[in-house]
Wavefront OBJ file of the C-alpha trace (Angstrom):
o trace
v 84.573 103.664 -129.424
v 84.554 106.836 -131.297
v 82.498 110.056 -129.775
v 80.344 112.018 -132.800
v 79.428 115.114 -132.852
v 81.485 116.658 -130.230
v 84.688 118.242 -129.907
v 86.157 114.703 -129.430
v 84.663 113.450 -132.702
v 87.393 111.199 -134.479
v 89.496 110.965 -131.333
v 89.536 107.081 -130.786
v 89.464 105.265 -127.324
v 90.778 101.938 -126.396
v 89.476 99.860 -123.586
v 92.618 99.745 -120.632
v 92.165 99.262 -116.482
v 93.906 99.233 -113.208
v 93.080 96.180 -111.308
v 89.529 95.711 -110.868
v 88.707 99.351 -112.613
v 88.196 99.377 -115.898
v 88.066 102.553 -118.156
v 88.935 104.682 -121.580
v 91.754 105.977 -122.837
v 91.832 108.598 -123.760
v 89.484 110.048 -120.686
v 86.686 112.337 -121.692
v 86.159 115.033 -119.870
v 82.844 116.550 -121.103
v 81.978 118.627 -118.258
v 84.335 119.903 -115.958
v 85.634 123.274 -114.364
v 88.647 124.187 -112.057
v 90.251 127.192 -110.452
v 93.996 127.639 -109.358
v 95.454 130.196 -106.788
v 99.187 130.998 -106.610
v 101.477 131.681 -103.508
v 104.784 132.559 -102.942
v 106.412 130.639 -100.789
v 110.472 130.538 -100.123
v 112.324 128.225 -102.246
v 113.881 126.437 -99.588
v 110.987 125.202 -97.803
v 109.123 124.105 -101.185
v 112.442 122.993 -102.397
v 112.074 120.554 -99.402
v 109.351 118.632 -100.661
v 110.358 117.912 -104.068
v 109.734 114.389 -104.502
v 112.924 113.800 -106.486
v 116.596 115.458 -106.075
v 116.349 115.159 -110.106
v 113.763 117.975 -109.810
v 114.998 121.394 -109.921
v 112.735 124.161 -108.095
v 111.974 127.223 -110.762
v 112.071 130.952 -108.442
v 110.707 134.148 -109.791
v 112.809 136.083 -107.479
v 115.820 135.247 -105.161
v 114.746 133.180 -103.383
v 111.621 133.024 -103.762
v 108.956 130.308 -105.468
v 105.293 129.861 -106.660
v 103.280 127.320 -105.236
v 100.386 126.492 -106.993
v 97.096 124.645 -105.998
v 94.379 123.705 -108.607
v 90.843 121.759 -107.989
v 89.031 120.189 -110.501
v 84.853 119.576 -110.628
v 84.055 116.959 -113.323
v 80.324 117.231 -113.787
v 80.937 114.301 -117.025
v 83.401 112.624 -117.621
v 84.487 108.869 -118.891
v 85.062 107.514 -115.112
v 82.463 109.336 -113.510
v 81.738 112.691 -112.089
l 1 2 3 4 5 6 7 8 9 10 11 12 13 14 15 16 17 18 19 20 21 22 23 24 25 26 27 28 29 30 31 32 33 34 35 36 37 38 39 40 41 42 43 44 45 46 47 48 49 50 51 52 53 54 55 56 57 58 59 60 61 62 63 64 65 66 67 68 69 70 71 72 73 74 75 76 77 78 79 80 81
């Protein structure tokens, strides 16, 4: 399917799903809005939940990292709001 008119127009989606749930790829999101804050935090606790030893924690001081939280509202989107 193929969205006209709209920012997405000529964007194609294909049919895909997760078990029982079925959905679009790519996902629309028509209507949505978030906000982020940002803490410091020390780099040795965060560094602590890292959910891979691959990962490597990024400090903007010694010692020092930013923790960052974001929520999304989707108002209209392809799998619901």
């Amino acid at each position: 399917m193929e969205a006209r008119g709209s920012f997405f127009a000529g964007i194609r989606q294909v049919e895909s799903s997760i078990g029982a749930h079925a959905f679009k790829l790519p996902i629309f999101y028509r209507d949505a809005s978030s906000t982020t804050a940002f803490f410091a935090a020390r780099a040795g606790r965060v560094a602590r939940h890292l959910p891979h030893p691959s990962l490597r924690l990024a400090t903007f001081a010694p010692g020092v990292a930013v923790v960052a939280v974001t929520v999304f509202e989707y108002r209209d989107c392809d799998i619901g709001p």
